[in-house]
N, C-alpha and C positions, 0 to 999 in steps of 0.2 A: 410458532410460525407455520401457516400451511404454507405445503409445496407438494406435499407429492403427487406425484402421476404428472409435473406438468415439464413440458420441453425439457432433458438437458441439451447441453452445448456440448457441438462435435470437438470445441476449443479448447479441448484438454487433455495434456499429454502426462501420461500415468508412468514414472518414472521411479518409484518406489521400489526397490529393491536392488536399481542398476548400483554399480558400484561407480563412486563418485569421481573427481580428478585426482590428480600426483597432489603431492605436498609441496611446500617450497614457496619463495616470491612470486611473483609473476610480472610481468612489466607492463605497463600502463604510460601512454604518451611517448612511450619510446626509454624510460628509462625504469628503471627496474625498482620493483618495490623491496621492502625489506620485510622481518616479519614483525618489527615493533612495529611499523605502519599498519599491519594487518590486522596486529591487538587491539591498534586504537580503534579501529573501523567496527571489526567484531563486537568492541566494548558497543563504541556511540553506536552501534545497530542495536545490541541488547537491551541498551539501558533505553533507548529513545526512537525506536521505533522506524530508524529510519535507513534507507535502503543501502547497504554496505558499498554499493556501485557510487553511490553520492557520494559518499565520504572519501572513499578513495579518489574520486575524480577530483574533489577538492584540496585534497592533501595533494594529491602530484600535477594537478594543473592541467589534465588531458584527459583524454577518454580512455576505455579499454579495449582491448586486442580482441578479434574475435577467434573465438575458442571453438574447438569440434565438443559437439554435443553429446552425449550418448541417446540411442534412439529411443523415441520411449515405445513402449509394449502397443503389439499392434491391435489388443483387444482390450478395453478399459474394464476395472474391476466392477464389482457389482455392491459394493460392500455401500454399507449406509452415508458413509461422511462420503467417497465420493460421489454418489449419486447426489446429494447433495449441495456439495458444490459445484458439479456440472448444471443442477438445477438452478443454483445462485447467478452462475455466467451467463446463464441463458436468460435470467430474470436483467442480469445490467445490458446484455445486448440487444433487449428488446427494445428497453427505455432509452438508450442513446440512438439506437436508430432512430426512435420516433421523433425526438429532440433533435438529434442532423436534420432529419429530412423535413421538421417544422421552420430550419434554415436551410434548407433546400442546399444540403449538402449529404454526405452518403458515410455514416458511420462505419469505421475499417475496425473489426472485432480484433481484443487482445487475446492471445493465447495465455492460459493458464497451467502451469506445469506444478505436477503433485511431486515431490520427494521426499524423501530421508536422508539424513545424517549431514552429505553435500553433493554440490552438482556443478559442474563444469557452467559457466552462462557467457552470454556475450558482455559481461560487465565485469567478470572474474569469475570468482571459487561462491559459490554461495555456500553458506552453512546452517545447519536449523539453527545455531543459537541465534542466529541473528532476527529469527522471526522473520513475517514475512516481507516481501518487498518486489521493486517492480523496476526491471533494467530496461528502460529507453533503447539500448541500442541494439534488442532484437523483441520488441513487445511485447514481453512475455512477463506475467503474473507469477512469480513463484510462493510454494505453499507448503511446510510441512505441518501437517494435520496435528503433529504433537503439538504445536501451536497455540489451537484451540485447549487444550484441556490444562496447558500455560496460564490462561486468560482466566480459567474457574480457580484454578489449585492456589496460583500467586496473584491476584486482580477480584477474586471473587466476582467474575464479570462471564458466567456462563448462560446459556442459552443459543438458541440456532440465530436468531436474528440478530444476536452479538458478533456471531460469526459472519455472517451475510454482510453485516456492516464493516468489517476488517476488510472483505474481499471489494467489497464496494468503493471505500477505501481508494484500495491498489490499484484498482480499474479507473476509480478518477485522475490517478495520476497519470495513466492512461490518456484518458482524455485531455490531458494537459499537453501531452507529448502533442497529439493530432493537431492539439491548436494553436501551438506553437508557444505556448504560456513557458513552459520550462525552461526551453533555449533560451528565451527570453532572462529567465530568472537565472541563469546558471551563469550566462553572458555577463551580466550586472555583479553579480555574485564575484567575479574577477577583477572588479578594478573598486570593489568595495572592502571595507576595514571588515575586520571578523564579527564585530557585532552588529554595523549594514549586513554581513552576507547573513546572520543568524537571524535577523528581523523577517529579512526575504524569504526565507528558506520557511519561515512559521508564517506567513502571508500565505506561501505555495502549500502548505502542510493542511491549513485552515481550510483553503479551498476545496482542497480534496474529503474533508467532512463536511464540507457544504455538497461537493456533489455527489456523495455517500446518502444523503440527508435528501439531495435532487431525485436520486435511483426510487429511495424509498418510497417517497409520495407517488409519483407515478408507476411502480409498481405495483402498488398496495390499490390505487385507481381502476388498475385495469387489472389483475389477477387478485383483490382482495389477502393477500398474505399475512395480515399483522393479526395475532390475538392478543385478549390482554394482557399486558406485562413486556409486551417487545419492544417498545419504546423506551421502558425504563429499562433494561437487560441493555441497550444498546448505549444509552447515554450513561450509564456503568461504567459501560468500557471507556468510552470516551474519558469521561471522568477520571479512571484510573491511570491511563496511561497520558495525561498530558504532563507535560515537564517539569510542574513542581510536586509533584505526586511521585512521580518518578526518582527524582532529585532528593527529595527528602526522605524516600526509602531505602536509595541507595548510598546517597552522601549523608544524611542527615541535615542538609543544608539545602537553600534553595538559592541559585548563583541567577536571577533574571537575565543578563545578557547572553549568556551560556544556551537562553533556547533556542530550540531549533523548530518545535513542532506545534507550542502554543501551552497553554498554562490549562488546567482541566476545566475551569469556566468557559475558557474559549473555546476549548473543542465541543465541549456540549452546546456552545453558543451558536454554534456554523452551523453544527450540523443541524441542529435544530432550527433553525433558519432554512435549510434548504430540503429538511420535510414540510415547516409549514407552508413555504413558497410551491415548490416542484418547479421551479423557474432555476436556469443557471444565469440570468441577468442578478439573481439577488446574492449570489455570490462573488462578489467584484474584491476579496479583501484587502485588492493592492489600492483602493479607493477610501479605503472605508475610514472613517475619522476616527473610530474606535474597534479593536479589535475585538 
């Protein structure tokens, strides 16, 4: 993947080293979590990729508290993986702006926060094991960079544009928040049985490798980025980490209603779908007759 020398984003707060929050429950909608709730969350984030704030908000039926942050470092590192993904935020801020303002509306950038071990968020406690994820209730991307070498070690799914495309990812859920797509799904998600809410929830997961898939095309358009091999490095990962891949590594079994995030054809299906597009019309997957 080239990148360097081009933009990064001021959107990133470098928090790698602060020490993290207390231990303990926390309470979420008003009533307190416990720590078998936590297990579960930590586990479904590990094993499936999916943001530890969702989980909890769906086990206990409400949102989370907002939490005091620790500040991050007033001068950002210089080191290669963050420069990097500050170059990566700045490659999805370019592309969603051009995309709002091609609907003549005005892209509001997500913050990207780098840490270790855990961090206080407006959605709880984050933890690396959980890999990365994206709290709605204060915009922020979180990332810990062990992550990436997660993705080579256990996924055999290395390379920079495998990375790019995780964070591309998070930031589409991003864009789901601004559009109002997630209310939407989380809302539904309530008064639906758990295998509706786990349909929806792989609708909403889909999407977001479709406009992972949308960054990529019009990045690669206007800044040229892709060499060869970054497509297949990316659709890798996708591959690896969809739910029955998952499922069968961890259970040895593969439970279909149980998913959450899409099956490994689907995710390389979306996503590949919205590099060939560069259109977010062609990712509609609450429409779509086939997943």
């Amino acid at each position: 993947m080239r990148w360097d020398g081009d933009r990064e984003s001021s959107n990133v707060e470098d928090r790698r080293g602060d020490s993290g929050g207390g231990g303990g429950g926390f309470g979420i909608g008003g009533r307190s979590i416990g720590v078998g709730t936590i297990v579960i969350a930590l586990v479904g984030s590990y094993f499936l990729g999916v943001s530890p704030a969702t989980i909890l908000s769906l086990l206990s039926g409400g949102a989370a508290p907002q939490q005091q942050a620790s500040q991050p470092r007033t001068a950002p590192a210089d080191d290669r993986e963050s420069k990097f993904v500050r170059t990566t935020l700045a490659y999805t801020e370019d592309a969603w702006a051009q995309i709002f303002t091609e609907q003549n509306a005005q892209y509001q950038p997500a913050t990207l926060v780098l840490f270790d071990d855990r961090i206080p968020t407006a959605c709880g406690l984050g933890q690396s094991a959980t890999g990365p994820f994206y709290c709605p209730a204060d915009a922020k991307v979180y990332i810990d960079l062990g992550f990436f070498r997660t993705m080579q070690e256990r996924f055999n799914a290395g390379g920079e544009f495998a990375q790019a495309y995780v964070i591309a990812h998070e930031v589409g859920h991003h864009v789901q928040n601004l559009l109002g797509i997630s209310d939407k799904v989380h809302a539904a998600q309530q008064s639906a049985s758990e295998t509706q809410g786990n349909v929806l929830s792989v609708k909403l997961e889909l999407q977001a490798d479709c406009f992972a898939g949308v960054w990529a095309k019009r990045t690669d358009q206007r800044a040229k980025i892709l060499e060869q091999g970054d497509v297949e490095s990316a659709l890798t990962a996708a591959s690896a980490i969809g739910d029955d891949a998952l499922q069968k590594q961890s259970r040895g079994v593969v439970v279909p209603d149980s998913f959450t995030h899409g099956t490994s054809a689907q995710r390389v299906r979306w996503f590949q779908r919205g590099l060939d597009s560069g259109e977010v019309a062609s990712c509609n997957t609450f429409d779509a007759g086939k997943l």
